[in-house]
N, C-alpha and C positions, 0 to 999 in steps of 0.2 A: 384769617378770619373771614367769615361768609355774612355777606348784611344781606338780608332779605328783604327788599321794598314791600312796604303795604299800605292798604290809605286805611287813618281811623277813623273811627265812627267816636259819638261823643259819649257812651256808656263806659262802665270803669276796664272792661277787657279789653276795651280798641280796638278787639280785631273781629271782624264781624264777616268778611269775605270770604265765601264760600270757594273759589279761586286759590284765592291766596293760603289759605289752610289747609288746602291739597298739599302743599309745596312747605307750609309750617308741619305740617305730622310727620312729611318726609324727614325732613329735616330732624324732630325730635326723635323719632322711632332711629336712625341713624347713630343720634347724639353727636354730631358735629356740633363741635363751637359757632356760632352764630348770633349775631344781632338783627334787630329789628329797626329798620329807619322809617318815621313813617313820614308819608307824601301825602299831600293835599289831592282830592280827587282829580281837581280841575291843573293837577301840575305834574299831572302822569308821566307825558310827553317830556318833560324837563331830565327824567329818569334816561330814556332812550338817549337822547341826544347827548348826555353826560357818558354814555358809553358804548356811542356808535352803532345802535342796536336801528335794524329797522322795523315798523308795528309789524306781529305775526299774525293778527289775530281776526277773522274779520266775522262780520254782523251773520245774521240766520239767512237774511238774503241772499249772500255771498258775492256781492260788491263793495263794499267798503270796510278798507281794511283799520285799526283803529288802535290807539297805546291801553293796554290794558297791564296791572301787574296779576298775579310774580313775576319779579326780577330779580335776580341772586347776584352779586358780585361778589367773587372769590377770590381773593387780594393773593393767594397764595401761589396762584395760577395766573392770574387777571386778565379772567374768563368772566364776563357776564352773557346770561343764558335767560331769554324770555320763555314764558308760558311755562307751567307746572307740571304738563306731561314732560318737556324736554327739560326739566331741571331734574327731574326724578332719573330720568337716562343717563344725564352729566354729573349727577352724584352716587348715580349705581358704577359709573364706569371710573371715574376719576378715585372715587375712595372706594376700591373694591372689597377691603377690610371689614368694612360696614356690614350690617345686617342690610340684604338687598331686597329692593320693592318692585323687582322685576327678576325673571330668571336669566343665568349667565348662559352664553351660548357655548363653552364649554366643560364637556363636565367633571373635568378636573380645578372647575371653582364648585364647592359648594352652596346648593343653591339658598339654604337656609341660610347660614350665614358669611358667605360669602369670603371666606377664608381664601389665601391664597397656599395652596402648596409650596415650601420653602425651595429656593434655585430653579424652578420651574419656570417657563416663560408661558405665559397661558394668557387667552385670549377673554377679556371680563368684559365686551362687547355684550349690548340690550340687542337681540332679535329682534327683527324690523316684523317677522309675523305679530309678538309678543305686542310692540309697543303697538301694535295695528290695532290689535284685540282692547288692547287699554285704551284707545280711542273710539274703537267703538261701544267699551262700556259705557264713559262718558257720554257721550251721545245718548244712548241707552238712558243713561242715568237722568242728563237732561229734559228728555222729552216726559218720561216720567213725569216730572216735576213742574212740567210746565204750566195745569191748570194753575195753580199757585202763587206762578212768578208773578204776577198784578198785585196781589194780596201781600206777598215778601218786599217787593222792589217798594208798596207804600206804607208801610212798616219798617224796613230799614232808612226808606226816607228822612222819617221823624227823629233819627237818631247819626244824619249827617251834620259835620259842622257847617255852620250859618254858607261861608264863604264856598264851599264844595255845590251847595246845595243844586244851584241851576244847573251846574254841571251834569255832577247827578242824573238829577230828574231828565235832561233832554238823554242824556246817555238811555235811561234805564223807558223811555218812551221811543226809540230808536231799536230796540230791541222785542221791544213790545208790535210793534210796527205793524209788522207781517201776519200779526193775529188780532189784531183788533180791527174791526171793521167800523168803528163809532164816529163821529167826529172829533176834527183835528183838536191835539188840544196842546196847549204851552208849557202845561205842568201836571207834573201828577197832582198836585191837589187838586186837579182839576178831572182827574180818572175816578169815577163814583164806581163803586161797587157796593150791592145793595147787601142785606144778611144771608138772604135766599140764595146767591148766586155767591156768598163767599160759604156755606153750608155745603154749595151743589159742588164749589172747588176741591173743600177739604174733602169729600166725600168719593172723588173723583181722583185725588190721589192716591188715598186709601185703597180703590182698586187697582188703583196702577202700579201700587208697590207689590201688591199682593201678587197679579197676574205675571211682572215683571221681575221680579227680585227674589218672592218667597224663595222658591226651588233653590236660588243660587245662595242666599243666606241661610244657612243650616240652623233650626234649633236646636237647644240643647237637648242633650238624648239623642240626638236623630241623626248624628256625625257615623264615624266607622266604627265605633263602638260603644257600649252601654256607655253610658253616660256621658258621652263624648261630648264638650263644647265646640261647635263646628260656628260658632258668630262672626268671626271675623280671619281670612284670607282662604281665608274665610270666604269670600265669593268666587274664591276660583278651586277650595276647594280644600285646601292644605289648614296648616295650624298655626300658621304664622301672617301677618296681618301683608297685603300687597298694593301695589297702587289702586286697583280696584276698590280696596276698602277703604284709602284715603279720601276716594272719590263720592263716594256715599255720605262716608263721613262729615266730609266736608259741607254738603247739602242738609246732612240732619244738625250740624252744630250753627249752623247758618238760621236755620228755623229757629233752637233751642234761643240760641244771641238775642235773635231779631224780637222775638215776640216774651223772651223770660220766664225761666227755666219754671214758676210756678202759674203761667201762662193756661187759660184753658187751651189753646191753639199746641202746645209744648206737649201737655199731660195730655190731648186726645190723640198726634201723631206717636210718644211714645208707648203707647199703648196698647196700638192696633198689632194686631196679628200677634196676639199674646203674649205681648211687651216685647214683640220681637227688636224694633227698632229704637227704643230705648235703651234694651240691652246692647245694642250693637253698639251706641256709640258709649254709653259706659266701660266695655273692652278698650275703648280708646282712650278712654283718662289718661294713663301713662302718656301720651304723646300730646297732649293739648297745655303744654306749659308755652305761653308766652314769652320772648326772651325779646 
């Protein structure tokens, strides 16, 4: 069995981590067996040190390295694997059965679904250019998104439990850091953002998905053939959903959680680019079961 670490939030789906749902869609679109153990924000670190892990992860700065989840422990194996890109690698390569979220570097695995040819010894290894490219989507993805994170991070704020809280907020003010130029401050309730400068943000991802994303997320119709739905694996290309589309994914169900699904902030990002991005994470339903 595979328990996947995550911290909840206090709304009735718990999972609200835009992180961690990379690594949960994995997980569903797979259909591995797995549970959910959830961790207090501020007892992250308690996770690592239970299984020898050291933080992989660090700030935008690039000094300080820091415990963040997913974390997967695979009792089957008793393998735990931090960060979501290397759990998506460690579940492409260990259950090569599975329907894969990356490509095999041989091609007598099928890349679709990952079938093993019978007495064959074949090599189910993630390509290091591949998982490069998934890293720099992320990135991608991130920066995109970035006018927003002020507006997400106190938003999701209000829906931390009591005791995470401080944690939280100094974590998600630490990361904020490097872009804010205002004075120091203790807490996010203490980060004002006016209506005009949260109007100028939404307004300003809107073109950054646009500029950023349209091309690689296909409308329907606009795939390899008439009526083709090209929405999802959509970002690299194909008709089967890839880590790349978890990674979007991940960021648009994070908005949808944070702010609630009949949200004006919900109903104006899924609507932009001609319901492109609402469609996109609708394709995803099937993989967004909490377990």
């Amino acid at each position: 069995m595979i328990t996947l670490y995550d911290s909840p939030c206090t709304l009735p789906i718990k999972a609200s981590s835009p992180n961690t749902w990379k690594a949960r869609f994995v997980l569903n679109y797979k259909r591995l067996p797995y549970k959910t153990e959830w961790v207090a924000y501020h007892d992250i670190a308690s996770v690592y040190t239970k299984h020898g892990l050291s933080a992989v992860c660090k700030r935008l700065d690039g000094e300080e390295f820091y415990y963040s989840l997913p974390v997967i422990y695979d009792s089957t194996t008793g393998k735990a694997i931090a960060d979501s890109l290397q759990i998506a690698k460690y579940l492409d390569e260990q259950y090569p059965d599975t329907p894969r979220v990356f490509g095999a570097s041989k091609a007598n695995v099928d890349e679709g679904e990952g079938v093993r040819d019978e007495g064959v010894d074949v090599d189910v290894g993630v390509d290091e250019a591949i998982l490069n490219k998934a890293e720099e989507f992320t990135n991608l993805t991130m920066s995109l998104f970035l006018p927003v994170f002020p507006l997400l991070f106190k938003q999701a704020y209000k829906h931390i439990e009591p005791a995470s809280r401080p944690f939280f907020s100094s974590a998600r003010l630490k990361d904020l850091a490097p872009f804010y130029s205002g004075p120091g401050l203790s807490s996010l309730d203490e980060l004002k953002i006016s209506e005009e400068q949260a109007i100028g943000a939404w307004k300003q991802l809107e073109v950054n998905l646009f500029k950023g994303l349209d091309a690689r997320v296909q409308s329907p119709g606009n795939g390899k053939g008439e009526g083709e739905e090209r929405l999802v694996g959509w970002c690299r290309g194909g008709d089967k959903p890839t880590f790349e589309d978890f990674v979007l994914g991940g960021m648009l169900i994070f908005v949808r959680i944070a702010y609630g699904e009949e949200s004006a902030e919900w109903k104006g990002v899924s609507k932009w680019n001609e319901g492109k991005w609402g469609a996109f994470l609708d394709k995803l339903a099937p993989y967004q079961t909490v377990q």
